[in-house]
N, CA and C atoms as an extended XYZ file, in Angstrom:
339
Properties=species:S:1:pos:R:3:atomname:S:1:resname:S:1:resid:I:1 pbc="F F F"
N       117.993      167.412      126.989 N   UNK     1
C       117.157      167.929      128.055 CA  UNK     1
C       117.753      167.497      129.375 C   UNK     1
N       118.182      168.335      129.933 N   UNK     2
C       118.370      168.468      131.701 CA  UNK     2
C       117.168      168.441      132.513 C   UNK     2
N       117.038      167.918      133.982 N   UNK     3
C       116.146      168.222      134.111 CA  UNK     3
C       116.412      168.335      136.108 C   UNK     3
N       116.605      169.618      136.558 N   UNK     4
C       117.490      169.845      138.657 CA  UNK     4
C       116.232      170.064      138.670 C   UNK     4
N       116.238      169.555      139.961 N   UNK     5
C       114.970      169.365      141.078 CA  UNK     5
C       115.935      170.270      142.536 C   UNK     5
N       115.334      171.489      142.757 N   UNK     6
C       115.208      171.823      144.039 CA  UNK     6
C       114.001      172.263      145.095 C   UNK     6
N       114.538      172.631      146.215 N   UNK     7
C       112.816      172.725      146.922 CA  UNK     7
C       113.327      174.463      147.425 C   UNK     7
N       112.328      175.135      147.702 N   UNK     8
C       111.944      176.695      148.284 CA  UNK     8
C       110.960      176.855      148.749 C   UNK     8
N       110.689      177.121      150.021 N   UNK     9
C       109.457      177.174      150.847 CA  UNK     9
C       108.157      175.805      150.983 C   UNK     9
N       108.886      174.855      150.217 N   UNK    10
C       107.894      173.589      150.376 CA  UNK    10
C       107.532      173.822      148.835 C   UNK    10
N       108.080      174.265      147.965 N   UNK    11
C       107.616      174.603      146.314 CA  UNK    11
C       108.591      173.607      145.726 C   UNK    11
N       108.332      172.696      145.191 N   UNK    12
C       109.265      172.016      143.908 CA  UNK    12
C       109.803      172.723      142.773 C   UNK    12
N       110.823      172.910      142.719 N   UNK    13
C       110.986      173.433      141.473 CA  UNK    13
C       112.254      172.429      140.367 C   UNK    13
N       111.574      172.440      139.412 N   UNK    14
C       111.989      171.726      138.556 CA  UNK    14
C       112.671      172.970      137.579 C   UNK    14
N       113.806      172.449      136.792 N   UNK    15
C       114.195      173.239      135.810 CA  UNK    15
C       114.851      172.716      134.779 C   UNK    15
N       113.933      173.226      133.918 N   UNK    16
C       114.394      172.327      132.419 CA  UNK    16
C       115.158      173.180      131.237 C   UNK    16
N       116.234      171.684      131.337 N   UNK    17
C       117.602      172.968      129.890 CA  UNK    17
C       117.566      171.996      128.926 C   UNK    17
N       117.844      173.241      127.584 N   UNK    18
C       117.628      172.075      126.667 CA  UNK    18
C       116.843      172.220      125.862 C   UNK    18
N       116.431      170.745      125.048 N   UNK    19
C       114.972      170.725      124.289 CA  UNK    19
C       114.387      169.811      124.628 C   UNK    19
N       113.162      170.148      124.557 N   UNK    20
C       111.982      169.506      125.196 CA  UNK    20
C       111.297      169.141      124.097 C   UNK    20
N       110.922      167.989      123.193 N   UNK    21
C       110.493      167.196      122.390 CA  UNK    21
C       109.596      165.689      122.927 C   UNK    21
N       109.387      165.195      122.141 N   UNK    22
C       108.638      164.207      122.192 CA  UNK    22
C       109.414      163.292      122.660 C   UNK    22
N       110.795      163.233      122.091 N   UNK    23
C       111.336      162.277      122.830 CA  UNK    23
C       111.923      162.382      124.167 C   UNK    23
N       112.036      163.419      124.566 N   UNK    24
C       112.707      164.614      125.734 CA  UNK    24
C       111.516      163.685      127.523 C   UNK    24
N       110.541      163.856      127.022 N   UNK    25
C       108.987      164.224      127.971 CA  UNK    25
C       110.153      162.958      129.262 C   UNK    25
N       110.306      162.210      129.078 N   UNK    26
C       110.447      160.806      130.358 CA  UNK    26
C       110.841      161.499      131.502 C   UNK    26
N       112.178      162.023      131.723 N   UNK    27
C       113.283      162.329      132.180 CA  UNK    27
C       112.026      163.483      133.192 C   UNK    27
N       111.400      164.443      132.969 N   UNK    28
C       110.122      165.722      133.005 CA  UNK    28
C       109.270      164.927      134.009 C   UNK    28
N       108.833      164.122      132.839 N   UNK    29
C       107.233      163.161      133.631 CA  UNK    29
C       107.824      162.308      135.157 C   UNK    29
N       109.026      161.584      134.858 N   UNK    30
C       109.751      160.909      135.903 CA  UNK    30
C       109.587      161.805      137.244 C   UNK    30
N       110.469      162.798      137.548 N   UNK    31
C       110.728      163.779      137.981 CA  UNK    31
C       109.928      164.495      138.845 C   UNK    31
N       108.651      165.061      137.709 N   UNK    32
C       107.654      165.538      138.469 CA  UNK    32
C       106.524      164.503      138.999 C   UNK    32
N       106.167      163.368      138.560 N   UNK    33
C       105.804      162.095      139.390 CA  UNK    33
C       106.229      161.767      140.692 C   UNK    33
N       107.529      161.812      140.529 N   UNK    34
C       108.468      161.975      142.397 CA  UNK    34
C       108.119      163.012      143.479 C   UNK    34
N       108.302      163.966      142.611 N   UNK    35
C       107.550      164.900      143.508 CA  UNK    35
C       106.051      164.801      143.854 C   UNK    35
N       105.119      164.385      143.155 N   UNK    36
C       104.029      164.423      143.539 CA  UNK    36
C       103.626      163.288      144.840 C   UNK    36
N       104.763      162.227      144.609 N   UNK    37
C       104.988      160.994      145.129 CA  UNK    37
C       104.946      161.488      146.714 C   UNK    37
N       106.513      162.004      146.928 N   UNK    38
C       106.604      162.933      148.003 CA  UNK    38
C       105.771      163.358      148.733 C   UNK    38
N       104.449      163.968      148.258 N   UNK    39
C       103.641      164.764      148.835 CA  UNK    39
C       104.210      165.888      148.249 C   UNK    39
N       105.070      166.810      147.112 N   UNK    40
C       105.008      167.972      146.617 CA  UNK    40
C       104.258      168.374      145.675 C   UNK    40
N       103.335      168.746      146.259 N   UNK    41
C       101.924      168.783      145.151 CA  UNK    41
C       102.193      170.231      144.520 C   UNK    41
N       102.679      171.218      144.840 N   UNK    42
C       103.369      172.261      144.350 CA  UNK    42
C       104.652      172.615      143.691 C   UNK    42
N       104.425      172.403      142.612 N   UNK    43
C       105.821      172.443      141.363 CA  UNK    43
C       105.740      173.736      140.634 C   UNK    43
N       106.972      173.892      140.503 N   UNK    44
C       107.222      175.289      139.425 CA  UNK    44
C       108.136      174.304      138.254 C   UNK    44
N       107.545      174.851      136.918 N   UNK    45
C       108.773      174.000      136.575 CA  UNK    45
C       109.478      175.691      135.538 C   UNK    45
N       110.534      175.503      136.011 N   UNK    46
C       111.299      176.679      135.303 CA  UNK    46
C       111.670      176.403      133.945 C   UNK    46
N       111.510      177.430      133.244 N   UNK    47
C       111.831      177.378      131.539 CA  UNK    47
C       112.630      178.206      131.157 C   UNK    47
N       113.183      179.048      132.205 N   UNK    48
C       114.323      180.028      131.573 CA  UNK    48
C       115.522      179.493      130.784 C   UNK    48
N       116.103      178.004      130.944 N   UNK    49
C       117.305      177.366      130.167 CA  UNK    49
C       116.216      176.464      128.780 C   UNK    49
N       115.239      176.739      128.740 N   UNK    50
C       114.623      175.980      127.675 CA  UNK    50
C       114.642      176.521      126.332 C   UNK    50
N       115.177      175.647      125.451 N   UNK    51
C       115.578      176.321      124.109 CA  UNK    51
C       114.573      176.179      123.048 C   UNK    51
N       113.881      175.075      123.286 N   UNK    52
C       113.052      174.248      122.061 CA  UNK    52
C       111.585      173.547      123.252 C   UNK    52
N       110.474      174.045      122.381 N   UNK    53
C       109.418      173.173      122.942 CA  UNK    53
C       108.538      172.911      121.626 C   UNK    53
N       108.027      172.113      121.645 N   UNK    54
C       106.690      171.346      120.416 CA  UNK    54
C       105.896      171.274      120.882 C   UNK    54
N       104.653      170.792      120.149 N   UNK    55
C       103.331      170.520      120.752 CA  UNK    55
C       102.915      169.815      122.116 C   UNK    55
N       104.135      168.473      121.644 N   UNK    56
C       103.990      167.671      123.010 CA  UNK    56
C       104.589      168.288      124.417 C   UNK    56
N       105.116      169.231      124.136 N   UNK    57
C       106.080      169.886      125.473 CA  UNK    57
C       104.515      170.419      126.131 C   UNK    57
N       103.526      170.963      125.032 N   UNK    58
C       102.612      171.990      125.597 CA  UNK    58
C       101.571      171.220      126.261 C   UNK    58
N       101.438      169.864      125.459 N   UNK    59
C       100.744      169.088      126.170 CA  UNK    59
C       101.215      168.271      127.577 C   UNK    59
N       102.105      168.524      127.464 N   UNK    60
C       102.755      167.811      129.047 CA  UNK    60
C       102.176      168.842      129.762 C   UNK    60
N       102.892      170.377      129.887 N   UNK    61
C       102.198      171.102      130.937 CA  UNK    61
C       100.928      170.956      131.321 C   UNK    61
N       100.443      170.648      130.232 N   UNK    62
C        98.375      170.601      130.514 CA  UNK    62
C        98.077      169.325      131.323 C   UNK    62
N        99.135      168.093      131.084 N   UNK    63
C        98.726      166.874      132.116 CA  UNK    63
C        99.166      167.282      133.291 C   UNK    63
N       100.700      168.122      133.489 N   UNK    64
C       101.268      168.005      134.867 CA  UNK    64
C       100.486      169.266      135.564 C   UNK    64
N        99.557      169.804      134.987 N   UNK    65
C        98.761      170.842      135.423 CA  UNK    65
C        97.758      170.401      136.008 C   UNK    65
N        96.842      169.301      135.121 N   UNK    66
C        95.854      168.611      135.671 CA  UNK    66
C        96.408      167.932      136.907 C   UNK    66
N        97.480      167.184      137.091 N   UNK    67
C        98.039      166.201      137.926 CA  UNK    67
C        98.059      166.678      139.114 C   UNK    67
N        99.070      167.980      138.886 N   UNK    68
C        99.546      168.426      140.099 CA  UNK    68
C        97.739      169.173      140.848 C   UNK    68
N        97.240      169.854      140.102 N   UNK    69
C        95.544      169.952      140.588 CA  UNK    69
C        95.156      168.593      141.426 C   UNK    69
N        94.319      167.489      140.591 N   UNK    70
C        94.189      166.751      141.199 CA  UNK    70
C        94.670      165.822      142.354 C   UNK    70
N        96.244      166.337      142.626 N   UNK    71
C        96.856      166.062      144.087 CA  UNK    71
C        96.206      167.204      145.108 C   UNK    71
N        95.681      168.167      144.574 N   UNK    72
C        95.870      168.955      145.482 CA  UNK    72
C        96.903      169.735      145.831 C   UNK    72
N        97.338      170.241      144.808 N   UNK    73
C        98.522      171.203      144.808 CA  UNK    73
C        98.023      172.291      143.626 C   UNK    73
N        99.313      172.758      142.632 N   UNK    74
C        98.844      173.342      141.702 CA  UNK    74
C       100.658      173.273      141.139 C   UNK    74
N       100.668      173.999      139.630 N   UNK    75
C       101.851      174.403      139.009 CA  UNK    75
C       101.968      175.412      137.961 C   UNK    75
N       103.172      175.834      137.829 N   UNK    76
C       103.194      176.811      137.498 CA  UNK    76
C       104.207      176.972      136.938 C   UNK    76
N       104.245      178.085      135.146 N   UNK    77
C       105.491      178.005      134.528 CA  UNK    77
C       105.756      179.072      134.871 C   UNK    77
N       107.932      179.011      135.341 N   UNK    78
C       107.844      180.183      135.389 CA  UNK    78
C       109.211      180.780      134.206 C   UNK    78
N       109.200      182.209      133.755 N   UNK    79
C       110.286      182.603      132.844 CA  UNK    79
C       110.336      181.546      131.524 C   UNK    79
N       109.250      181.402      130.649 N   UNK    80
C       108.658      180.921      129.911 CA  UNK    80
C       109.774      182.169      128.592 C   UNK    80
N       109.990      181.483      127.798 N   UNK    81
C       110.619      182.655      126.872 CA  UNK    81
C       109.220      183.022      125.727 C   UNK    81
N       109.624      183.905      124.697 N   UNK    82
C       109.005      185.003      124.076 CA  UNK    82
C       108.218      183.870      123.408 C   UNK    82
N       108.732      183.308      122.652 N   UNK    83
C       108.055      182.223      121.782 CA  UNK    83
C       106.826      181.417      122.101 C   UNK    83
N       107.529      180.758      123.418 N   UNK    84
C       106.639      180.026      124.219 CA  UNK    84
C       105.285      180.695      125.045 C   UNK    84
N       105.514      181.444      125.349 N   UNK    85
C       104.649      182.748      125.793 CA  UNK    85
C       103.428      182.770      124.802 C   UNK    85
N       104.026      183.464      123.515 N   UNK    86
C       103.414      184.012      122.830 CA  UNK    86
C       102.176      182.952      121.997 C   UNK    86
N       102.978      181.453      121.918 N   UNK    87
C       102.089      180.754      121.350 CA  UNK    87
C       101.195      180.090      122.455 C   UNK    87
N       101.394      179.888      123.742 N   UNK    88
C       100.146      179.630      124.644 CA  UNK    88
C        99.187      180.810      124.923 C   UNK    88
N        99.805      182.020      124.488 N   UNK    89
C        98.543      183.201      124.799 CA  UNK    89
C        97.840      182.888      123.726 C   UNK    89
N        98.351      182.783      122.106 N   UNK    90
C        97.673      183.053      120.439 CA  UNK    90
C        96.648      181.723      121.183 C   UNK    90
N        96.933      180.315      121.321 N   UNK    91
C        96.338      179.130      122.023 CA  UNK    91
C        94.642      179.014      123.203 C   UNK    91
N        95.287      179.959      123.527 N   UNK    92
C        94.521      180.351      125.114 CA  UNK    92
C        94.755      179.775      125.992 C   UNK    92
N        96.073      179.351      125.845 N   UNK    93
C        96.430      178.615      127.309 CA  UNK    93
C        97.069      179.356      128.432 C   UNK    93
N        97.642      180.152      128.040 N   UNK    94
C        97.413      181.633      128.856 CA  UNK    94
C        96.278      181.675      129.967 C   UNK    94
N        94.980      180.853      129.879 N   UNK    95
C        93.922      180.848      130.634 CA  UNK    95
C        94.000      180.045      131.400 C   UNK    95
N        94.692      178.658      130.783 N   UNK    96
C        94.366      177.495      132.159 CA  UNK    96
C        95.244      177.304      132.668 C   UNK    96
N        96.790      177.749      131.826 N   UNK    97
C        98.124      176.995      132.233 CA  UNK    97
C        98.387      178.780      133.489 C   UNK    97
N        99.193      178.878      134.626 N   UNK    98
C        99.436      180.065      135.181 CA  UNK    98
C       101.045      180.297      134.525 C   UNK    98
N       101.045      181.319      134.712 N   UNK    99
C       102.641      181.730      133.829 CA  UNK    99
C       103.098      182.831      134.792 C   UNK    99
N       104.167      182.568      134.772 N   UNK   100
C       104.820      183.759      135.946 CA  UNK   100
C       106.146      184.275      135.535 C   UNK   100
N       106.562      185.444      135.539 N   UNK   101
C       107.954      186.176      135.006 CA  UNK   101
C       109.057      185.482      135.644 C   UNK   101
N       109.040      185.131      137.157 N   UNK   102
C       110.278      184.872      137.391 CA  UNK   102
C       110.334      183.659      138.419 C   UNK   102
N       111.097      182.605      138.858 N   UNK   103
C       111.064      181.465      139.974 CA  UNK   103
C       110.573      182.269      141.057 C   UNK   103
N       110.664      183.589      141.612 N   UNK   104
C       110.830      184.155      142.890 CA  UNK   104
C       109.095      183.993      142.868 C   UNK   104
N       108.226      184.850      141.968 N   UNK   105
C       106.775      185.239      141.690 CA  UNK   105
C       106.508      183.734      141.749 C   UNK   105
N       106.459      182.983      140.905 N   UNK   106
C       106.032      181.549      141.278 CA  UNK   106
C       105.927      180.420      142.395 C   UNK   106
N       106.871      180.963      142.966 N   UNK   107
C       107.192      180.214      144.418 CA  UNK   107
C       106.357      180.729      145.626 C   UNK   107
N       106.212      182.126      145.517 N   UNK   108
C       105.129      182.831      146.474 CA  UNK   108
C       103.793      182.723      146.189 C   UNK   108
N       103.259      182.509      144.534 N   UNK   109
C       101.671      182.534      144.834 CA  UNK   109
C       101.927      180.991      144.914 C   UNK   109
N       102.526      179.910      145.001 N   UNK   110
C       101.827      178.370      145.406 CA  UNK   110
C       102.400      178.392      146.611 C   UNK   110
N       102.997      178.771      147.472 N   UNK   111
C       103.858      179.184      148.862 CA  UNK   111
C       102.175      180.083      149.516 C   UNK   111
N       101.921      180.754      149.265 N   UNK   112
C       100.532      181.321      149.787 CA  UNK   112
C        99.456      180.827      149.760 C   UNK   112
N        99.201      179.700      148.730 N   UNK   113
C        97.897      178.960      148.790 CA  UNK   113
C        97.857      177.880      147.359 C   UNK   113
């Protein structure tokens, strides 16, 4: 697991390559902690280089979801592949987690509010 940190319009974006496992999460949690540190309460974390996610990958989003909320920001996955997609919609996380097609779409709705 890789894990580049750049910024776009005041948006964090994180992007994760690789696999994302249980043992993977530090390097993720580290990362997006800094940013929140910062004051970047608005993270994207990109999944387009992500090869492998597990349960615990799904449960990270749901803390760094809560997290980045309770700063007062928000986050957002964006370019999530078919798999991953498909098992947070079957889930219903489709409802709480936001999912977005591409970094560009993600960066503008937390860039707008």
């Amino acid at each position: 697991m890789r894990v580049t940190r750049s910024e776009r319009e005041g948006v964090a974006i994180l992007r994760l390559a690789g696999e994302f496992d249980s043992f993977e999460t530090e390097e993720v949690r580290r990362t997006f902690e800094e940013c929140l540190k910062e004051g970047r309460r608005r993270v994207v974390l990109d999944l387009a280089d992500l090869v492998f996610a597990n349960s615990t990958t799904i449960a990270y989003f749901i803390s760094a979801h809560k997290r980045a909320r309770e700063a007062g920001g928000g986050m957002i996955l964006a370019k999530p592949g078919d798999f991953l997609r498909k098992t947070l919609k079957t889930l219903g996380l489709d409802q709480v987690l936001t999912l977005r097609d591409s970094v560009d779409d993600a960066v503008k709705a937390l860039a707008a509010g």
